[in-house]
N, C-alpha and C positions, 0 to 999 in steps of 0.2 A: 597559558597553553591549554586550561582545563577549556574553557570557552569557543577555541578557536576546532580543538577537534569534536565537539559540542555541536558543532554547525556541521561538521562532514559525517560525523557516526550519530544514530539515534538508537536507543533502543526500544520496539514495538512491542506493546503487548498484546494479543488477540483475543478482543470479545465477541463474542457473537459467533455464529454455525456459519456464517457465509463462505468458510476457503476451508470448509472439511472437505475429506477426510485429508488434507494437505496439512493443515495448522487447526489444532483445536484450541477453544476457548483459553485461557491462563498463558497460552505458549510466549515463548519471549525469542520476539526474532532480533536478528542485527540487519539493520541498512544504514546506505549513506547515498549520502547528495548523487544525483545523475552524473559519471564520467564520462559516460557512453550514450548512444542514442537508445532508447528503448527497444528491444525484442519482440515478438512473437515467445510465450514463454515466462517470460519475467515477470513476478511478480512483485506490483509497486506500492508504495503511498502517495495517497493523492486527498487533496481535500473536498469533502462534497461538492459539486459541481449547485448545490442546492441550497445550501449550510454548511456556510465556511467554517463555524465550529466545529463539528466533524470530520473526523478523518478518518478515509476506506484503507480496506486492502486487498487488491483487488489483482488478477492476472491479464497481461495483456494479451488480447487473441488474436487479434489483427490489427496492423495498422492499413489505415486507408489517408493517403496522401499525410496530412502533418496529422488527422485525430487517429487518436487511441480505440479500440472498444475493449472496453474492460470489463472482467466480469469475473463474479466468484466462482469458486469449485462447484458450491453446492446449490445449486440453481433456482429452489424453491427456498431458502431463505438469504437470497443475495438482492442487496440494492445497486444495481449496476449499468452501462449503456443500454440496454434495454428500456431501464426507467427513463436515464437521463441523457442518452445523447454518447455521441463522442466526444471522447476529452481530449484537447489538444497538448500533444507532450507536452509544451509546458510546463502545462501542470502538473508534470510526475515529480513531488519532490526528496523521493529518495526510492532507490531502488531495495529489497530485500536481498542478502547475502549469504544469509547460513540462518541455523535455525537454533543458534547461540548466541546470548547476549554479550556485550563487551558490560563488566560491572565499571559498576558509577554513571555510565551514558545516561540523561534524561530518556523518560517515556513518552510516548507519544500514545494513546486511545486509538487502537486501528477505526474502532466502528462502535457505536453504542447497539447495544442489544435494542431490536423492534418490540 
């Protein structure tokens, strides 16, 4: 059972200034896999469009047809559609929930610090 809701809940940790003053550094969000189609709004994980090691967290601001543009709160230290493009849903692989972690869920690295 521990595995299978493993794959639907994740717990995020946030590094880096990019989704302040929203989530600072240390904070521990909950998400889980996509149920819905992505928002205007919502703020997701997605893995770098650049380096698939990495993983953002980033809010969606518009969608234009199937891509995303994503982008952090804090404009001067976010890597986001500006850098890289539009991200095609897809690639959202888990949406943020609350800004409560469920304990024991694995972590996931939102963004390594620049």
């Amino acid at each position: 059972m521990g595995r299978w809701l493993e794959f639907f809940v994740r717990r995020v940790v946030v590094e880096g200034t990019s989704m302040m003053p929203t989530y600072a550094p240390g904070e521990r969000l909950t998400a889980l896999r996509p149920w819905r189609r992505v928002r205007t709004g919502d703020v997701v994980v997605i893995r770098d469009p650049r380096d698939a090691q990495r993983w953002l967290l980033k809010r969606c601001v518009a969608r234009q047809g199937r891509g995303l543009d994503l982008r952090g709160d804090n404009p001067g230290a976010s890597t986001d559609s500006r850098d890289f493009g539009l991200v095609p849903a897809r690639a959202v692989r888990y949406l943020v929930v609350g800004g409560s972690a469920l304990s024991g869920s694995p972590m996931l690295k939102s963004e390594k610090r620049r």
